[in-house]
N, C-alpha and C positions, 0 to 999 in steps of 0.2 A: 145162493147164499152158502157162503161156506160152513162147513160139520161144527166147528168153536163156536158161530154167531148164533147160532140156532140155539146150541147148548146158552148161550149166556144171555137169552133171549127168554128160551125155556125155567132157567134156574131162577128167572128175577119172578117167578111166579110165589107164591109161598104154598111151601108142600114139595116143591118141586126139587129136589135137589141133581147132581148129574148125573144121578143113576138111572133115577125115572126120565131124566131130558132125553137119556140113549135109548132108554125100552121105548118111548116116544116116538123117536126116529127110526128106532130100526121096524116099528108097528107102521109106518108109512105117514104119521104126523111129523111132516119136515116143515112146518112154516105154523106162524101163530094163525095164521088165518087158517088154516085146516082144521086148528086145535081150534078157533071159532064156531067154525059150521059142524063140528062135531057133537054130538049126543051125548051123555051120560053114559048109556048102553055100549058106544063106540068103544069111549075112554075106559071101559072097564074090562073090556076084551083083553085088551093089554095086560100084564101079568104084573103086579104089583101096584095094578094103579084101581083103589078101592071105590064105592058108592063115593062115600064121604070125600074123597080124595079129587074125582072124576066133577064131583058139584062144585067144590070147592076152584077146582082151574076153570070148567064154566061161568061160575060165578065171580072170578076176578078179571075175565075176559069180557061178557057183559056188562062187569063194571066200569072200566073203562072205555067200551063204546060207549054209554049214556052219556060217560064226562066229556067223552068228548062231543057230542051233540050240544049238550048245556053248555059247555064252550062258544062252539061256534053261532046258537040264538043269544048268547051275551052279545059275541061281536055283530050280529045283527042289530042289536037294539042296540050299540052304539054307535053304529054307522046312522040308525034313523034319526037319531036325537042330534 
């Protein structure tokens, strides 16, 4: 993936603006899924990126894996029905 999609991938985060998308990437988080399987403690090694800050892109990364599980048992129970 290229250096822009990452960034415009990173920024759709809220918190996230392009400065932190770059300290991100240059910390070795180049893909949302890294910044998934990442810690709190990870995310806050990085230099500007806070407790509150580090929970916060956790916590809208989690959030949208649940949707999308709840997603997908909707279309389960509308295939059974």
């Amino acid at each position: 993936m290229v250096k822009e999609d990452i960034i415009k991938e990173f920024t759709s985060l809220k918190g996230v603006g392009k400065a932190k998308a770059e300290l991100l990437i240059k910390n070795g988080f180049d893909s949302i899924e890294k910044l998934k399987n990442s810690s709190v403690e990870d995310l806050k090694k990085v230099k500007g990126i806070s407790e509150k800050n580090a929970n916060d892109i956790l916590t809208q990364l989690k959030g949208e894996k649940k949707e999308e599980t709840k997603i997908s048992k909707e279309k389960v129970k509308v295939k059974k029905e």
